[in-house]
C-alpha positions as CSV (number, residue, x, y, z in Angstrom):
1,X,92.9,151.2,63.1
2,X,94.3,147.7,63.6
3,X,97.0,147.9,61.2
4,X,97.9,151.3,62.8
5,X,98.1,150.1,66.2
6,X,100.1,146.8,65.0
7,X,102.9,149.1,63.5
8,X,102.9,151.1,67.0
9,X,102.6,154.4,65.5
10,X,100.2,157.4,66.0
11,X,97.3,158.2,63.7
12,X,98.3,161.4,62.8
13,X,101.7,160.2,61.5
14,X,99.7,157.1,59.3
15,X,97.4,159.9,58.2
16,X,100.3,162.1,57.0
17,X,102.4,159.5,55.3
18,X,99.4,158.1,53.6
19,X,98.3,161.6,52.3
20,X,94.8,161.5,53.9
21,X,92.7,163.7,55.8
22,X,92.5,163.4,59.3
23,X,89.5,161.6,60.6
24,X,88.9,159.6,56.9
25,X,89.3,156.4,57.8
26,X,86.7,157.0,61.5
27,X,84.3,158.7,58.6
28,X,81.1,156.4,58.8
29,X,80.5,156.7,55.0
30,X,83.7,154.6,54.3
31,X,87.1,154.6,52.6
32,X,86.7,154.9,49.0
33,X,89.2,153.4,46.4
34,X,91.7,156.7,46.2
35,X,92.1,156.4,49.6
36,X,93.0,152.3,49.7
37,X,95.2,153.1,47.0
38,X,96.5,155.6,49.1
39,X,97.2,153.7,51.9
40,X,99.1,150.3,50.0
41,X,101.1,152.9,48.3
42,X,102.6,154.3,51.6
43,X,102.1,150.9,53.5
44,X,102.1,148.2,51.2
45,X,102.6,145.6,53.8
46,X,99.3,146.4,54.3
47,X,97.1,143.0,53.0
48,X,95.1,144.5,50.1
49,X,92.1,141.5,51.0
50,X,92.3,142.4,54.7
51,X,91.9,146.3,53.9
52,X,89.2,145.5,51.1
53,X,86.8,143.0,53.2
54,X,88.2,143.0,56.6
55,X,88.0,139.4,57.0
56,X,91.7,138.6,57.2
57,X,93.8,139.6,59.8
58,X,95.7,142.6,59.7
59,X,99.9,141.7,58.9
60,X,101.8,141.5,61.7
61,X,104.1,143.8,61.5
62,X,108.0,142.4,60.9
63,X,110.0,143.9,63.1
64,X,113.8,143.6,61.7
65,X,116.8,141.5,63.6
66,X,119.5,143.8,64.8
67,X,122.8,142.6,63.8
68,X,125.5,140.9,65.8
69,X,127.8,143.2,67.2
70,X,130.6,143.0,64.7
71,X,134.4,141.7,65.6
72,X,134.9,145.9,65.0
73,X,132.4,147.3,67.2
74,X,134.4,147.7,70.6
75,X,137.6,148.7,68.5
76,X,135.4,151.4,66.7
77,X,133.8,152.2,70.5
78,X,137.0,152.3,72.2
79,X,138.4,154.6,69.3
80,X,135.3,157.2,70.0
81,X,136.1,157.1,73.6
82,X,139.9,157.4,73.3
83,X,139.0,160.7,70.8
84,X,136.1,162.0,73.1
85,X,138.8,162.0,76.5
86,X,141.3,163.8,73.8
87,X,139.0,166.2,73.0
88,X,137.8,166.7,76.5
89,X,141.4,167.5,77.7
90,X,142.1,170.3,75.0
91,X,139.4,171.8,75.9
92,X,140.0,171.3,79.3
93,X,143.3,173.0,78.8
94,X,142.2,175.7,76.3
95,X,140.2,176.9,79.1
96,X,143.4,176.8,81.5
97,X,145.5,179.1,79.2
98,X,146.8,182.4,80.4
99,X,145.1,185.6,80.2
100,X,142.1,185.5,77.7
101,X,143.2,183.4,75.0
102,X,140.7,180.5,76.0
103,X,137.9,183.0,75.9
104,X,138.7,184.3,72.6
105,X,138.7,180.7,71.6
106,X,135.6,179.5,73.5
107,X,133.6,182.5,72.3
108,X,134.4,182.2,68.4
């Protein structure tokens, strides 16, 4: 339960990317060795001592460095915003159009 609230994630979700049963590791007769296996195969940050005897700490878990906003990134935002308006005004006229035309268009 340590290691599950360490990564931040619900129990069901470790239970269901593991491949165990529900309730298996609260079961007060244990966690036998398909089940550890289990467990390092979809977690193997998981330390295999820790999860054996329980005497280590449980890994911290690593949470990754977001990059630097690249030289790019506000051309590439800019762009999308610059398309999004452009879209936003044909549509904007579409729906302006004489007669029925921008219903035909809005329903297909």
């Amino acid at each position: 339960m340590q290691f599950i609230d360490s990564k931040r994630i619900s129990k069901r979700n470790f239970y269901a990317n593991a491949g165990i049963s529900r309730g298996t590791l609260e079961s007060p007769t244990g966690i036998t060795e398909d089940i550890m296996a289990k467990c390092l195969a979809a977690y193997p940050e998981i330390d295999i001592i820790w999860l054996v005897t329980g005497k280590e700490k449980p890994p911290e878990v690593i949470v990754p460095e977001l990059p630097q906003k690249c030289d790019k990134c506000d051309l590439k935002d800019e762009l999308i915003e610059t398309q999004r308006r452009y879209i936003q005004r044909l549509e904007n006229d579409l729906r302006q159009q004489p007669g029925d035309a921008g219903q035909k268009r809005k329903a297909g």
